[in-house]
C-alpha positions in Angstrom: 100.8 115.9 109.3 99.2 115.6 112.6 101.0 116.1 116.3 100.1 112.3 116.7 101.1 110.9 113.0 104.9 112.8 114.1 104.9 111.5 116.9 103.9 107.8 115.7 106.1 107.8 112.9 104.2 104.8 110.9 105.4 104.8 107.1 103.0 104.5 104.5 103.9 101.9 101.7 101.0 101.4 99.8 97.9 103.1 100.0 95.2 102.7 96.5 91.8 101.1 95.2 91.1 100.8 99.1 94.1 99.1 100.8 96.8 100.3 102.3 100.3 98.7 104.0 102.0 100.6 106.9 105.3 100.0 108.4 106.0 100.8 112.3 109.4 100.3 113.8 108.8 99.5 117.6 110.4 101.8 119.9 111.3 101.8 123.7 108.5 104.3 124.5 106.1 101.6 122.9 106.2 99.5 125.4 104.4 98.3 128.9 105.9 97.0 131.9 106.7 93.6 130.7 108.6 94.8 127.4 106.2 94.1 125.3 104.6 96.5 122.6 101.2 98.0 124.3 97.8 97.0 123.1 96.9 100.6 122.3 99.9 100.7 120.0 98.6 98.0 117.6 95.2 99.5 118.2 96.5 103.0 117.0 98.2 101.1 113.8 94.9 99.1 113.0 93.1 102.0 112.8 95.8 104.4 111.1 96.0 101.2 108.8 92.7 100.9 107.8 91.4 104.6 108.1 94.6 105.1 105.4 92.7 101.9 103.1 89.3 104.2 103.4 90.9 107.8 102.7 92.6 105.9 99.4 89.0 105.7 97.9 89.1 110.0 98.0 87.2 110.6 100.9 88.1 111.9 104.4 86.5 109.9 107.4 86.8 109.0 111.5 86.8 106.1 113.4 83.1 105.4 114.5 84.2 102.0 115.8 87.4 99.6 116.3 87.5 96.2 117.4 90.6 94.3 118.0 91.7 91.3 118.8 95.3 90.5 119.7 96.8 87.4 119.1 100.3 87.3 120.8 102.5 89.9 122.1 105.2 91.7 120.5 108.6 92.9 121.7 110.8 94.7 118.6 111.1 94.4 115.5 108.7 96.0 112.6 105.2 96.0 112.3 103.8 95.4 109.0 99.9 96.8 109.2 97.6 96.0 106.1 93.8 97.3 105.7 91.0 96.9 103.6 88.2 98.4 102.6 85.5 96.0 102.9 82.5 98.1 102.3 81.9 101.6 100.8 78.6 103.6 101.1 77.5 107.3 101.4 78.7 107.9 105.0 79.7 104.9 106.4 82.6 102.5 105.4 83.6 99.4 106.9 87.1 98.1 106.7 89.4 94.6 108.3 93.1 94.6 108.7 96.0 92.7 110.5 99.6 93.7 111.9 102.1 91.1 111.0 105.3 90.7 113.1 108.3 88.6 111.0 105.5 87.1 109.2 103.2 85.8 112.0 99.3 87.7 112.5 100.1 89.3 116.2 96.6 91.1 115.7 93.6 91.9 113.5 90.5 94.4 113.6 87.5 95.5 112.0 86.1 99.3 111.8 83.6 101.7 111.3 84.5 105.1 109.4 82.1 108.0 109.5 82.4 110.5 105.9 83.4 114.0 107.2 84.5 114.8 103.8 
C-alpha cells in the first residue's frame, strides 16, 4: 500500500469485470476553510475510484487525464465513490464515475488511464 492510499484510508468494497465501489469516511483534515470537504479530496476519490474499476480488468495503469465536476459541497458523513470502465484498449482506458453523499451525486468525472503494466 502506498504512503498516500495510508494516508487516505478509502475502503474498497467492490472491485471486478471493471467497476469498483469505494467508501471514504470524511475527516477533519479533509476539509477547507468553510468546513466543507475540499475539491481535491473528491478529485483524489474519483480517480482512486475509477483507476481501481481499470486495475479490476488485470492491468496496472496512471491517470493521463481527470475531469471533474462538482455538484454541491460536502461536510461529513461517507462518501460512496463508484467507477466504470467505459472503454478498454491496448494502452489507453477510459472510465466515468460519481461520489454519492446520503444518496445524492455531490460529483462525477471522466478519465484517461495510461497501461504501465
Amino acid at each position: 500500500m502506498s504512503p498516500f492510499a495510508r494516508w487516505f484510508q478509502a475502503e474498497v468494497g467492490r472491485r471486478e469485470g471493471g467497476e469498483a465501489e469505494l467508501l471514504l469516511a470524511v475527516r477533519e483534515e479533509f476539509l477547507q476553510g468553510q468546513g466543507l470537504v475540499h475539491g481535491g479530496i473528491l478529485a483524489a476519490l474519483l480517480d482512486s475510484a475509477l483507476g481501481q474499476a481499470v486495475e479490476s480488468l488485470g492491468v496496472r495503469v496512471v491517470t493521463a487525464e481527470l475531469s471533474v465536476n462538482y455538484l454541491r459541497p460536502v461536510r461529513e458523513g461517507v462518501l460512496l465513490a463508484r467507477g466504470r470502465v467505459i472503454h478498454a484498449g491496448r494502452r489507453l482506458f477510459h472510465a466515468v464515475g460519481e461520489v454519492f453523499s446520503e444518496g445524492e451525486r455531490v460529483a462525477f468525472a471522466k478519465g484517461t488511464f495510461y497501461r504501465v503494466g
